[in-house]
N, C-alpha and C positions, 0 to 999 in steps of 0.2 A: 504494500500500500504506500503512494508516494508521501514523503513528511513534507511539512511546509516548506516552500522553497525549494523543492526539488524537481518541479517539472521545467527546469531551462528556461524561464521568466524572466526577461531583465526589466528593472522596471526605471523612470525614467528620475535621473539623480537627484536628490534633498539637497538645496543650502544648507550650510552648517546655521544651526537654528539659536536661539537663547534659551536652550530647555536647562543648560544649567545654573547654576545661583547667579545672579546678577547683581554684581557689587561695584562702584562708581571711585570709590573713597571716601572717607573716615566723614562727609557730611551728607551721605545716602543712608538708606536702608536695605537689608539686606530682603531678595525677595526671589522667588520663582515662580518659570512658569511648568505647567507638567504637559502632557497630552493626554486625548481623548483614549480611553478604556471602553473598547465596544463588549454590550452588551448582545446579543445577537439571538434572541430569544428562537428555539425550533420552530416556534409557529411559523417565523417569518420564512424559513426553509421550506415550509409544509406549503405557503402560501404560493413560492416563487417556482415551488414545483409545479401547485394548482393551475399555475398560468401558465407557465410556459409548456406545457401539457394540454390545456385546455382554451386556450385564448390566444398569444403570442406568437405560440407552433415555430413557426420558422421566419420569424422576426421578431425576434426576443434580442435581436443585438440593435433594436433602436433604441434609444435614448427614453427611458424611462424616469418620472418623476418618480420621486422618494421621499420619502418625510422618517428622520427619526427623531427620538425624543429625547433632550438632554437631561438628564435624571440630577436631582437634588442631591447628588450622591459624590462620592470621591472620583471627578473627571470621567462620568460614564455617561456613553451615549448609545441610547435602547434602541433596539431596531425586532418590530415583531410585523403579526398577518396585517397588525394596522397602520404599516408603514406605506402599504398599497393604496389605501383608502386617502378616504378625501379627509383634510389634517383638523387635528384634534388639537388643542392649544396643551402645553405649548410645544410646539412640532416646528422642527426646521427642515426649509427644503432641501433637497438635494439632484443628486438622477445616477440611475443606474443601467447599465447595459449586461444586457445575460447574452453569453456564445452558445452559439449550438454546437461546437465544437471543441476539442481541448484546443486541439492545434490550433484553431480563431483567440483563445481564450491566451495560448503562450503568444500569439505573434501580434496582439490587436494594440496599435500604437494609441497609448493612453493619452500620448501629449498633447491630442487632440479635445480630449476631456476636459485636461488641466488645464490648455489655453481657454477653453469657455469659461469655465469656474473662476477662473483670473482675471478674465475682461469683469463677471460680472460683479465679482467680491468688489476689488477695485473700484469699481464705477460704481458702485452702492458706497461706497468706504469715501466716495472725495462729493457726493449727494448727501453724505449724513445719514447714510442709510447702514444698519449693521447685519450682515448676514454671517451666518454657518453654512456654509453648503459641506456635503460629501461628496465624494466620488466613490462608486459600488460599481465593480468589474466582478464578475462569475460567470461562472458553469457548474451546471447541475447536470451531474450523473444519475438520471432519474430510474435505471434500472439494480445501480448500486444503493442510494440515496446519498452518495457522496455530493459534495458541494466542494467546490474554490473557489477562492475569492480574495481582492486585495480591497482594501478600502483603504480610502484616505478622507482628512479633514483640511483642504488646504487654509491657509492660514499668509497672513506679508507680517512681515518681519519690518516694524519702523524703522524706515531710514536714518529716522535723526538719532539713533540713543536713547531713549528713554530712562532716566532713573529716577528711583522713588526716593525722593526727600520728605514725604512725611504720612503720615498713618495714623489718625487717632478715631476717636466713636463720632458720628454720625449724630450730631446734636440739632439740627435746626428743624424744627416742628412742623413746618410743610415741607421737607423734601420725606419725613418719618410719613406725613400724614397719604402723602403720595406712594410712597412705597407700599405701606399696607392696604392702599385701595386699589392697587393696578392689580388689570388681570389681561394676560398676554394672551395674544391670539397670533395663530400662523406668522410666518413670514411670508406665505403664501396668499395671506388674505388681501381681500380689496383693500384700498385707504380709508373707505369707511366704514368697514367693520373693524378698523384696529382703534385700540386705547388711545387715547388723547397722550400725544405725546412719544407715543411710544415708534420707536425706532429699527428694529429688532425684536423675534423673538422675547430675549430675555431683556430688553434696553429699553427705556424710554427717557425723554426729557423731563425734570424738574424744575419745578421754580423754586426757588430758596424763599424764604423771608423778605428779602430786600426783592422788589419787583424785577432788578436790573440781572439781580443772577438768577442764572440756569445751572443744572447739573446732571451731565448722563448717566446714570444710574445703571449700574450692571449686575443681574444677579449670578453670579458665578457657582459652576459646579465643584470647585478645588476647595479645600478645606486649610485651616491652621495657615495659614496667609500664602500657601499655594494656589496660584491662581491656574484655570483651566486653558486650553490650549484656544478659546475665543479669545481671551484677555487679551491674547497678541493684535488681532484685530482695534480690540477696544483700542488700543494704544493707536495705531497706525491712523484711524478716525480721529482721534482729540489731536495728532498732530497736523492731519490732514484741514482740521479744523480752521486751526490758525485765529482763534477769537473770532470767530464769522458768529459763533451760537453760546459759545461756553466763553466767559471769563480768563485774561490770560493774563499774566505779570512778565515783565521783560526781564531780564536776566544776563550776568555776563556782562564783559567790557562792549559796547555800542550796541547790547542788544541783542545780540547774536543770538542768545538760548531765550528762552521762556519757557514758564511752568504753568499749570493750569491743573485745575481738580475735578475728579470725580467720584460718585459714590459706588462699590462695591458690595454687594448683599450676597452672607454665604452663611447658608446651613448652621446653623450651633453659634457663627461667630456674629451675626448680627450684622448690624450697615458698617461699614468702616467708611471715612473720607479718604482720599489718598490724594495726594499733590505728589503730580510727573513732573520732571524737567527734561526735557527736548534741549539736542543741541542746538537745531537752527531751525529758522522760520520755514515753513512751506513758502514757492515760490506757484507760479502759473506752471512755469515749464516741470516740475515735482508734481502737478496735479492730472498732467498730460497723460501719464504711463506707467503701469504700475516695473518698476527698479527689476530686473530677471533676478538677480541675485537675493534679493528679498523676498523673493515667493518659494513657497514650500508647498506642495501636494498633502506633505503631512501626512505619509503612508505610516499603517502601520509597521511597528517592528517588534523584534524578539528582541530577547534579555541580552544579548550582543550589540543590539542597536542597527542592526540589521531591517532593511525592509524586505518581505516575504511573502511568498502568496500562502493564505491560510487554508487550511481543510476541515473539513467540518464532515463526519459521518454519522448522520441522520437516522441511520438504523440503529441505532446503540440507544435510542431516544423514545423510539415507537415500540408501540406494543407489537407483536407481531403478525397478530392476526389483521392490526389496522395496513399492515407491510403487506402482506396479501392481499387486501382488498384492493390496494392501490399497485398493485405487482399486476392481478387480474384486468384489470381497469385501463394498462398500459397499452399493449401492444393493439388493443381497440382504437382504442384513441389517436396511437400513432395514424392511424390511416386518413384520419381528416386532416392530417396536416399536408398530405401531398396526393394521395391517388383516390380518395372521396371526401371531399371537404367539406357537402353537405350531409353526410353520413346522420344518423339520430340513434347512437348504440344506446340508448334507454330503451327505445321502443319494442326492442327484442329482449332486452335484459330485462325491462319492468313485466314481461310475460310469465304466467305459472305455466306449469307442464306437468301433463296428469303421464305418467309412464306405466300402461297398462301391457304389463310382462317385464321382468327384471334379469332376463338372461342373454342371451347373445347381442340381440339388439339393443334392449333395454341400456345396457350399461356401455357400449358402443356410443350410442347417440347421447345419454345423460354426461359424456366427458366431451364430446363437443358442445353439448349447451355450454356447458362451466368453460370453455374455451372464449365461446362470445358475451362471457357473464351473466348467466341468466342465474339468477339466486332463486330459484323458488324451484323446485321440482317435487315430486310426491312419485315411490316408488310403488306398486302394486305389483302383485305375484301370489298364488298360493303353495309353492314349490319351497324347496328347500335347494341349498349347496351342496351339488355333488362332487365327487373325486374329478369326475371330467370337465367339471366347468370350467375351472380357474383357469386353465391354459388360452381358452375360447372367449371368457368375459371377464372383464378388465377390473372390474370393481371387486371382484371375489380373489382370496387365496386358498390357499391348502388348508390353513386354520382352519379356514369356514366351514370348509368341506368334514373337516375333523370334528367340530364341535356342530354337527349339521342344522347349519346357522340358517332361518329364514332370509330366503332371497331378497326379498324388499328391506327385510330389518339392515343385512351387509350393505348390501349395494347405497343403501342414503348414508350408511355410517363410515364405507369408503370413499364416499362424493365429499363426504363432511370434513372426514382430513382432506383432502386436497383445496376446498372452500369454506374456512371456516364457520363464515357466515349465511352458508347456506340453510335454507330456508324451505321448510316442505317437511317431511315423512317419509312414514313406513307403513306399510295396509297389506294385511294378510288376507286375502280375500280371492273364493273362486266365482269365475265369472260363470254365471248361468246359460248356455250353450243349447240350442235345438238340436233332438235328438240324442240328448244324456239326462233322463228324467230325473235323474240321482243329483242332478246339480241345483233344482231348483230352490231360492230359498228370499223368501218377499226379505230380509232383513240387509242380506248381501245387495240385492235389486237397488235397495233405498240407500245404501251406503253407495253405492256405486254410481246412484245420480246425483246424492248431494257432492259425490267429488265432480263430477262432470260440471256442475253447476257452481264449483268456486275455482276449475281450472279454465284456462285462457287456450291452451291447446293439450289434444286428445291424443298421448301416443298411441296407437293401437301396434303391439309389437308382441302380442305372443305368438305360439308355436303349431296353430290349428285354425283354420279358414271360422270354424263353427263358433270360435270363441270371443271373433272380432263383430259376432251380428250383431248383440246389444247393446256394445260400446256403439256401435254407428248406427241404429236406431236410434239412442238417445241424442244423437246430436243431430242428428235430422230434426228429431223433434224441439229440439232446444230452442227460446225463443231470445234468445242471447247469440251475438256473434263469437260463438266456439268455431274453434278450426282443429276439424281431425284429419290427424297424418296417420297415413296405415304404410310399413314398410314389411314388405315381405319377401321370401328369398326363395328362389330354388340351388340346384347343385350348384350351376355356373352361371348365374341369373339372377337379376332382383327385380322389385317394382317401388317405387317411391308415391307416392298419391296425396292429393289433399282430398276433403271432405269438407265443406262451408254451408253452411245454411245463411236464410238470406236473401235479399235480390239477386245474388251471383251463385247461388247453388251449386253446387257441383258435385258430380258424378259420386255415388261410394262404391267401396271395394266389392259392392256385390253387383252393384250393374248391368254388370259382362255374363251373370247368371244366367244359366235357363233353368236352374233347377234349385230348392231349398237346403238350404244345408245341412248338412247332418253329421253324424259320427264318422269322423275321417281316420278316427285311430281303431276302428272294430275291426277284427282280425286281419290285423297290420304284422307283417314281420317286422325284425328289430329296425331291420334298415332304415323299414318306413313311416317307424313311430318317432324315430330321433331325428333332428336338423342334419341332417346329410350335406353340405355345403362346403364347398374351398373355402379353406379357412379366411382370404382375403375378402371373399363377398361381402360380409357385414359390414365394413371396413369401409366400404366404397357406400354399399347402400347408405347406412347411418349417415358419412357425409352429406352427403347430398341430399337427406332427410333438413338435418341441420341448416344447409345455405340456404333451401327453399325457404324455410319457414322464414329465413332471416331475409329473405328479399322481398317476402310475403309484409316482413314485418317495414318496410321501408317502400313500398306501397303509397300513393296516397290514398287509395283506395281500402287499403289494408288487406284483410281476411277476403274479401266481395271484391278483390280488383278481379280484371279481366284478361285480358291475352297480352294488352302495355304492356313495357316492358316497365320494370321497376330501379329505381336505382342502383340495383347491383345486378338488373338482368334482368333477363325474362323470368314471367313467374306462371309455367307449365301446369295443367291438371295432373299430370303423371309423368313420372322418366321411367321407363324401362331400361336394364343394364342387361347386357351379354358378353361375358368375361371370353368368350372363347373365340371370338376375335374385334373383343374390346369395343364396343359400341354401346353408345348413349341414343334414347329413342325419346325423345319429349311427346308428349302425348294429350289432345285434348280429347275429351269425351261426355258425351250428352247422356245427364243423367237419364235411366230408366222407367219409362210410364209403365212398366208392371216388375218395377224389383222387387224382389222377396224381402227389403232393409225400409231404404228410405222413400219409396212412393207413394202415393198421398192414401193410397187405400190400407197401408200400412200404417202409416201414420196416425190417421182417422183413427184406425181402430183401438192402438194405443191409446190413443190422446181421450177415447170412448169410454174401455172398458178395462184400461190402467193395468196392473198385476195381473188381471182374469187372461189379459190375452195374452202376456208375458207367459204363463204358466201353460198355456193352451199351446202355444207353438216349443215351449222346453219336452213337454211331454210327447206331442205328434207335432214335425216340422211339416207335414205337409199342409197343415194349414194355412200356412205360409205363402203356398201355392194358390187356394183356393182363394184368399183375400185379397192378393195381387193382383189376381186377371191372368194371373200364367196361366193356370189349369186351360181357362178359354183361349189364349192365345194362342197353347199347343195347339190344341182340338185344332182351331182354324189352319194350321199350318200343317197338321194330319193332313185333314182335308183335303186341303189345296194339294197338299202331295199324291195324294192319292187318284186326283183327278188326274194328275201331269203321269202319272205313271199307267193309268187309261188310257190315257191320249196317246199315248208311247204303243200301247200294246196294239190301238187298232192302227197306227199308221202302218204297226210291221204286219199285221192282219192284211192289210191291202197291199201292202209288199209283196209278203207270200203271193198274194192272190194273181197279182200279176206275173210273178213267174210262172 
């Protein structure tokens, strides 16, 4: 991990400053100044991550305003998520640039910074104006949560010499009564939302007693008559002055120096007065520009006196699960910043997902949702973990198998570590089937619509045609936009499907029927009761389960769009796969006026005779038929066959006859 100052940063050189004691001779006072101590609160890491992730993207290296706050504290200045915001008194401005880059972050010529910060300190400093700015240089390594960064406080360094000739308590009753009544607002702010008088941040004008004097009044953050790294400033302004505002006494053989006072306000030590002595007058051509060798960026440095770029690792800080959430969150995100920048990854993510079967598929597709963040999922299964699963479905191990763990229980409680925050269940429960009378049971029924009825999409993903009818009957019926996904697989083969109810309706998995469904596992050999399939099939299906829905979900349309395409594509009634020589078949298809699922005479009769009919088609699936209109449909196509196969027989009748 690199230490401060070790990514090949050179940064741009310090004047030799007056950070140390400053003594004149035997009729001064002895005094210093220190520098600024950042306080760099994580929030404001959390923030800069916030943004340049989700707002900035890839112009986070323009010049951002910044506000920190200088704390009543021993030379500290706080930088937290409200240094983003619009400023809060009393807040100093600044501006910051974030690299998308290291390499932008080692080679980005700062001295372009520090000449703005210069012109404007300067040109505030000979106006009477007193500012702090900073300069904030970073990069955020936002898959580490590493952060670097150099910060400076620049600062001029008075030309003329400054010494302090005198120091005592702060006695004249309206600069006292002044003091206690100001309240500072921004540097940022308009001129008329600031305090009467006030100058700066921490500064403002006084009147004394006598009408004629003024006095700039500073509240300082240094302690025990260390004054903070603004002071410097303070100084450069009162000489810059030159008696234009404040009070000055000539001094020196013809004049040459003058002294002039100000008040100092600090922590614990109360107002102090101080009288500066300057060695010479400000001139016009002294007020033209601010001295190169008198300006300092003010970077920080280490206990060498070194200036350095800092590091800050953010993960040591956060909880971990909060590091996950925002780990998850990342490479989503990444995508609007260059190849979909109108993306909306909530819209998929804020989705529940009912996961009806929790074995090959189930857990296949449940680790792509958690890819595109979806936090809510609900596992359903009545199965257990077997010895053969683990190798086949992803959320399962050999434990499971061992301690023969409910499927739905593992599978949410594998999704759970990998998401912590994942959100949803576990449901032991068998689905009631036409043609297994042994399965019916009104309790299962009702659980199995109240989940349908608080999920957003319907995985339909078990291991038998029979078991996917009532799932996709109830969402036929549903008077809510539910969207069911049915994915199913042969050896080398799969099918992808939606299911919407709706003005845009769309086809379900039984459709393509001409006949009801029934027990598909009644004397099945072994072969053809197990998932027989290359092992890559599910793999492929599930995806492509997954992007649909996810383009489904980016839609304007949503659930009920149409054949449009949507922002990540087209959005298909069905894909059919054929691994054996690899082809994608997108597929649209027009629901059935006599399916055995979702057709209105189906429907009706549900919607009629609720559980009665539910149990009537578990026990005899051929009802199923007869409520449809297949039964009659056949007939007619009997029929009609029967007449073309007449019509066949006498044309060869007259054949013959001719020979």
């Amino acid at each position: 991990m690199p230490t401060p100052g070790s990514i090949g940063l050179n940064l741009p050189a310090e004047q030799e400053n007056d950070k140390a004691k400053m003594t004149s001779g035997p009729s001064t006072l002895k005094w210093s100044i220190g520098s600024y101590a950042p306080a760099v609160d994580p929030t404001f890491w959390q923030e800069l991550a916030r943004l340049k992730l989700d707002e900035w993207r890839l112009d986070g290296d323009k010049p951002t305003e910044l506000r920190s706050e200088i704390l009543f504290a021993p030379s500290k200045a706080s930088f937290s998520y409200n240094s983003f915001a619009q400023p809060v008194p009393p807040w100093q401005a600044g501006v910051l640039r974030n690299m998308s880059t290291i390499e932008e972050f080692r080679r980005y010529d700062r001295q372009d910074m520090l000449e703005n910060a210069q012109k404007s300190l300067w040109g505030g400093l000979v106006k009477g104006e007193l500012f702090q700015p900073s300069v904030f240089v970073t990069f955020a390594d936002l898959k580490k949560y590493h952060f670097f960064y150099t910060l400076g406080f620049p600062f001029v360094k008075c030309p003329a010499n400054p010494e302090l000739v005198g120091r005592e308590e702060e006695k004249d009753e309206g600069v006292l009564k002044s003091i206690k009544g100001f309240a500072p607002s921004s540097s940022s702010s308009s001129s008329s939302s600031k305090a009467p008088g006030q100058v700066g941040v921490r500064a403002f004008v006084a009147n004394g007693s006598s009408a004629e004097e003024k006095f700039l009044v500073y509240f300082d953050s240094g302690e025990n008559d260390t004054y903070d790294s603004g002071f410097r400033n303070v100084l450069t302004l009162l000489w810059l002055d030159g008696g234009k505002t404040f009070r000055t006494k000539a001094e020196g053989e013809g004049g040459t120096k003058f002294s002039t006072q100000c008040v100092v306000v600090q922590k614990g030590a109360g107002a102090k007065r101080l009288t500066v002595r300057f060695a010479a007058q400000p001139t016009d051509k002294d007020r033209e520009k601010c001295p190169e060798k008198n300006f300092s960026p003010g970077w920080l440095k280490n206990e060498q006196g070194t200036s350095v770029v800092r590091q800050v690792d953010l993960a040591q800080w956060l909880n971990p699960a909060a590091i996950a959430k925002s780990a998850v969150d990342l490479n989503i995100k990444l995508m609007k910043w260059r190849l979909v920048p109108d993306l909306e990854p909530e819209k998929m993510q804020d989705l529940r997902f009912l996961m009806l079967g929790s074995g090959t598929l189930g857990c296949a597709l449940a680790r792509n949702l958690l890819g595109w963040g979806v936090r809510h999922i609900t596992f359903l299964d009545s199965g257990i973990v077997n010895f053969s699963n683990p190798v086949r479905q992803s959320l399962f191990t050999h434990q499971d198998a061992v301690d023969q763990r409910p499927k739905a229980e593992a599978a949410f409680a594998r999704a759970k570590d990998v998401m912590p925050e994942l959100e949803g269940g576990a449901v032991q429960l068998e689905i009631p089937m036409p043609g297994h009378s042994h399965s019916y049971s009104e309790e299962n029924i009702e659980k199995l619509q109240k989940l349908i009825d608080s999920h957003d999409v319907i995985c339909m993903l078990t291991d038998s045609r029979e078991s996917r009818w009532l799932p996709s009957l109830l969402v036929a019926a549903s008077k809510r936009p539910v969207l069911g996904l049915t994915v199913a697989l042969g050896f080398d083969s799969f099918l992808v499907m939606t299911q919407s109810c709706g003005a845009a309706k769309r086809a379900c998995y039984f459709c393509n029927d001409v006949s009801a469904p029934t027990d598909s596992l009644k004397e099945r050999t072994l072969d053809r009761q197990c998932t027989v399939v290359r092992p890559g099939v599910s793999g492929l299906a599930s995806a492509l389960a997954s992007e649909l829905v996810a383009a489904l979900s980016q839609h304007p349309q949503g659930f009920e769009a149409q054949k449009e395409d949507s922002l990540l594509g087209k959005v298909p009634d069905q894909i059919r796969g054929y691994l054996s020589d690899y082809r994608l078949v997108p597929l649209e298809t027009e629901p059935f006026a006599q399916c055995v699922c979702c057709s209105p005479q189906i429907r009706n009769a549900y919607e009629t005779e609720g559980m009665g009919f539910i149990r009537k088609c578990v026990e005899d699936n051929r009802i199923l038929e007869e409520v449809s209109g297949l039964n009659n449909m056949k007939s007619v196509v009997d029929g009609m066959q029967a007449d073309a196969l007449d019509l066949e027989l006498d044309e060869e009748d007259e054949d013959l006859c001719v020979l």
